[in-house]
C-alpha positions in Angstrom: 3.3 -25.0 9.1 3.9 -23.8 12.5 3.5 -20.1 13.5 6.0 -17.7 14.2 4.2 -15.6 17.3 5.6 -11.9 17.5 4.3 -9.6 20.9 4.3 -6.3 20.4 5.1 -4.6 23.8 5.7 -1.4 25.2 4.3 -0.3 28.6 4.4 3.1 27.5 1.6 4.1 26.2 0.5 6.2 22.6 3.8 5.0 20.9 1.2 3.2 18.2 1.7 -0.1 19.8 -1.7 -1.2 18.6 -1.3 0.6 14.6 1.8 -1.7 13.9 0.3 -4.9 15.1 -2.6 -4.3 13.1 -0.5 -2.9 10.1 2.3 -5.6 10.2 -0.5 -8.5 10.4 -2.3 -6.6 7.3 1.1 -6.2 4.9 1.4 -9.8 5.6 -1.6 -11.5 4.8 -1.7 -8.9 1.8 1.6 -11.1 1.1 -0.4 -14.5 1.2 -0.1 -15.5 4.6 -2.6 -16.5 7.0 -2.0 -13.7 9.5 -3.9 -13.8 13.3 -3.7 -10.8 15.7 -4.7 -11.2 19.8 -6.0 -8.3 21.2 -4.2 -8.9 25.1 -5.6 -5.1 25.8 -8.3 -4.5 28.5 -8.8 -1.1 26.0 -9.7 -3.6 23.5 -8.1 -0.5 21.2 -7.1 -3.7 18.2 -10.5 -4.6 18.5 -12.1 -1.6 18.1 -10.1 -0.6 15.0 -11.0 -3.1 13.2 -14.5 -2.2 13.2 -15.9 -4.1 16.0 -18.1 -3.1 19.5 -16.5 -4.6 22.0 -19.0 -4.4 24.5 -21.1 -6.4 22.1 -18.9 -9.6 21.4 -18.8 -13.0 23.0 -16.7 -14.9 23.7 -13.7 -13.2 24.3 -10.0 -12.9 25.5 -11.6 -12.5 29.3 -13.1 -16.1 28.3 -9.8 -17.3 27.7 -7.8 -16.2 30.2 -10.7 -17.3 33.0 -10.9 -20.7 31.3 -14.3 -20.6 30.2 -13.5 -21.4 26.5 -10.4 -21.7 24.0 -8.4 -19.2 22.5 -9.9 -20.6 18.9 -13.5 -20.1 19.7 -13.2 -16.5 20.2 -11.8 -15.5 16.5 -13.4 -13.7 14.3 -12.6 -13.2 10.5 -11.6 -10.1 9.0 -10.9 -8.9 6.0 -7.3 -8.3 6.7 -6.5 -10.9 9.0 -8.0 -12.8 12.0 -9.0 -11.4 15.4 -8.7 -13.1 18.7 -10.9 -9.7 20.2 -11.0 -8.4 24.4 -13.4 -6.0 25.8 -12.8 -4.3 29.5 -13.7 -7.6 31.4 -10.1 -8.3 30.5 -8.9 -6.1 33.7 -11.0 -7.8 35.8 -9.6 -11.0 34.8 -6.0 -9.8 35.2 -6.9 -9.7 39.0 -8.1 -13.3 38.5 -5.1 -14.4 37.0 -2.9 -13.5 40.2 -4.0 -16.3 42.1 -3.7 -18.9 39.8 -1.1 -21.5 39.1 0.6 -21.4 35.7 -0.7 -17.5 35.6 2.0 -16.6 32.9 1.5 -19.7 31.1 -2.5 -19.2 30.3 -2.0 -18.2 26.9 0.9 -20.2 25.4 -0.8 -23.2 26.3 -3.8 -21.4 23.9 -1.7 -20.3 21.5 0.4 -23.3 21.0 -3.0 -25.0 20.2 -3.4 -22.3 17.0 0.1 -22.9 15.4 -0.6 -24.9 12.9 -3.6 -22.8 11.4 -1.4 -20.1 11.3 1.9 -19.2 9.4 2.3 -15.7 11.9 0.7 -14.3 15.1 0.5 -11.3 16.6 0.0 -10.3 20.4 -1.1 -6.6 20.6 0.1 -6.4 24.6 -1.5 -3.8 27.6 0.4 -0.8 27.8 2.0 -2.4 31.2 4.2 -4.7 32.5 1.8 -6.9 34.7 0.4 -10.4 33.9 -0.9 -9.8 30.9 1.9 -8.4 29.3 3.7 -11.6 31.2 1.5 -14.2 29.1 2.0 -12.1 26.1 6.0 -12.6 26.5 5.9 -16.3 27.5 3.8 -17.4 24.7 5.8 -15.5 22.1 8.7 -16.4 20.3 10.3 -13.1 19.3 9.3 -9.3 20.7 8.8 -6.2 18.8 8.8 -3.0 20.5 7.2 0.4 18.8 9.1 3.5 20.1 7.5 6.9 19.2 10.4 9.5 17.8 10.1 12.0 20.2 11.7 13.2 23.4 11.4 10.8 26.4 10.5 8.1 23.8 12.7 5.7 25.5 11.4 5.7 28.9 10.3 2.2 30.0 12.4 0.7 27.4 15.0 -0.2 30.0 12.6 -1.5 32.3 11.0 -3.3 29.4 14.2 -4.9 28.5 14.6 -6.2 31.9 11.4 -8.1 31.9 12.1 -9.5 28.8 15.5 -10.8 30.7 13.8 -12.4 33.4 10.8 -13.9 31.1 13.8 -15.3 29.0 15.3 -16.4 32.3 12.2 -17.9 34.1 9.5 -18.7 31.7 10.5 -18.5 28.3 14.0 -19.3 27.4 13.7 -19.0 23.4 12.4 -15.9 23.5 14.1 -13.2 21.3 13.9 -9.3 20.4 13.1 -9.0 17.0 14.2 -4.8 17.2 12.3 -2.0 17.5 9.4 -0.4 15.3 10.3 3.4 14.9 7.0 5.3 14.8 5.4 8.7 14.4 8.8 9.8 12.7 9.3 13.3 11.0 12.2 12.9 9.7 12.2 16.7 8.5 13.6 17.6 12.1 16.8 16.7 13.0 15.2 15.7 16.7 13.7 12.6 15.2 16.8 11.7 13.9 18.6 12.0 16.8 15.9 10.6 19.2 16.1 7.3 17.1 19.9 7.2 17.2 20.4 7.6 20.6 17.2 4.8 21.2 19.5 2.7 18.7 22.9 3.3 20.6 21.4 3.1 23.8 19.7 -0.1 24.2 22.2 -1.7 21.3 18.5 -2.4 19.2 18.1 -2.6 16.1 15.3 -0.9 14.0 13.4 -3.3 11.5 12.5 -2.1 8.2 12.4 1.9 8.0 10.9 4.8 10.4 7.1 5.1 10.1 5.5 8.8 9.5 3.4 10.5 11.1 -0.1 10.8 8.9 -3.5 11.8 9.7 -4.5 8.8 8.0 -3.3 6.7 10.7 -6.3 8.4 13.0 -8.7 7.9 10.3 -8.6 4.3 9.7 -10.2 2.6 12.9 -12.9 4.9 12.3 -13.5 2.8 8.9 -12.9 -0.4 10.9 -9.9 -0.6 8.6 -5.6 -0.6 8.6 -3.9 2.0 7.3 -2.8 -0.2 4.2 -6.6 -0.5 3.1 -7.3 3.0 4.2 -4.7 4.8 2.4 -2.5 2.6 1.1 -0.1 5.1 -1.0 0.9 7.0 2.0 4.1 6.6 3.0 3.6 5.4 6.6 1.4 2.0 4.8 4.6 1.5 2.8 6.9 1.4 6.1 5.1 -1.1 7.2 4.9 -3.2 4.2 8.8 -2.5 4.2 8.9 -3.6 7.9 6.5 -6.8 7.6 8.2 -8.0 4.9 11.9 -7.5 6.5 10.8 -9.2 9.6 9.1 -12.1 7.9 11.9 -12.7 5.8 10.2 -11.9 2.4 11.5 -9.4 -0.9 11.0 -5.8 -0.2 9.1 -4.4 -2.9 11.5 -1.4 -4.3 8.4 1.2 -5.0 7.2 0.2 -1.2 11.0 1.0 -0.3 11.2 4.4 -2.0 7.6 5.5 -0.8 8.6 5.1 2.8 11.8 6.5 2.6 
């Protein structure tokens, strides 16, 4: 067993970067696999929503990244999958990183060390493009990318694109784009249809599973230190994702998950 490692990126923020890494790693460990999610966030927003104080953990992702202690001491179980959690001292070590040798390379040599106790990981990346979201990329073998469907959605995804280019060219040849993750979709307005065909057309993407839609459970959730999929697990944005987790993983689409969603 040796981990696929997905990072979700997107420098732009509120497009529910933080939801689908959290959901995905859910619907798959729901699915029998042993799922782990790094929180690469100085918001620590993953970390949060699954019901943990951030201020009050030790050892964390700041550890990690300063070298103070391994990526494997700093997990945490959770009912729906593993945590590697952050608080804010992450920020500060992003400054430290800028001076040091290897910078992008910090976490792959961590996460390489966790393949094998893992069949899929998760990178819930900063809403930027600095060294953090750099490590993210470099230590990941395929990229998912959440665009909200609304106007301006796809600003930064260009940009985004082209530091994926020059990670593949400079520090991570194998890396891939899995597609994008279409989120906070209302698909009773024609705008959200057309926002996530011209995202499609433009940037020659494609979109994994099925839109995600907009809920108020999606809010609620961290508040129970829980996914959506435990939280409210009949609604139809939890069934996107179980559609989209199981399309990316390779596994059968339930048909009732299918039909929920759609």
């Amino acid at each position: 067993m040796s981990a696929v490692v997905y990072a979700v990126a997107n420098q732009k923020g509120g497009v529910a970067k933080t939801t689908t890494t959290a959901s995905l790693a859910a619907a798959l460990r729901a699915r029998g696999l042993d799922v782990l999610v790094v929180d690469l966030d100085p918001q620590a927003c993953l970390t949060f929503s699954l019901g943990y104080d951030p201020d009050e953990l030790a050892p964390t992702l700041h550890d990690v990244v300063t070298g103070r202690e391994s990526l494997k001491a700093t997990v945490l179980s959770h009912a729906e999958c593993d945590i590697a959690p952050a608080n804010l001292d992450l920020s500060g070590a992003e400054v430290a990183l800028l001076s040091r040798t290897g910078r992008e390379y910090v976490l792959r040599a961590q996460i390489d060390d966790l393949r094998e106790d893992y069949d899929v990981i998760f990178i819930d990346c900063p809403p930027s493009l600095g060294v953090l979201t750099l490590n993210g990329l470099t230590a990941a073998d395929k990229v998912i990318i959440p665009v909200q469907c609304e106007t301006l959605s796809h600003r930064g995804v260009s940009q985004l694109l082209e530091t994926i280019a020059d990670v593949q060219h400079l520090t991570n040849r194998n890396l891939e784009v899995a597609g994008i993750v279409a989120t906070m979709y209302d698909g009773r307005t024609n705008h959200a249809k057309e926002v996530l065909e011209d995202v499609q057309s433009r940037y020659d993407l494609p979109v994994i599973g099925v839109p995600v839609r907009k809920s108020v459970r999606f809010a609620e959730a961290p508040n129970q230190g829980k996914t959506i999929l435990t939280h409210a697990p009949k609604v139809p944005g939890a069934a996107a994702y179980r559609v989209i987790a199981a399309e990316l993983h390779g596994l059968s689409v339930p048909s009732d998950d299918l039909e929920l969603a759609s």
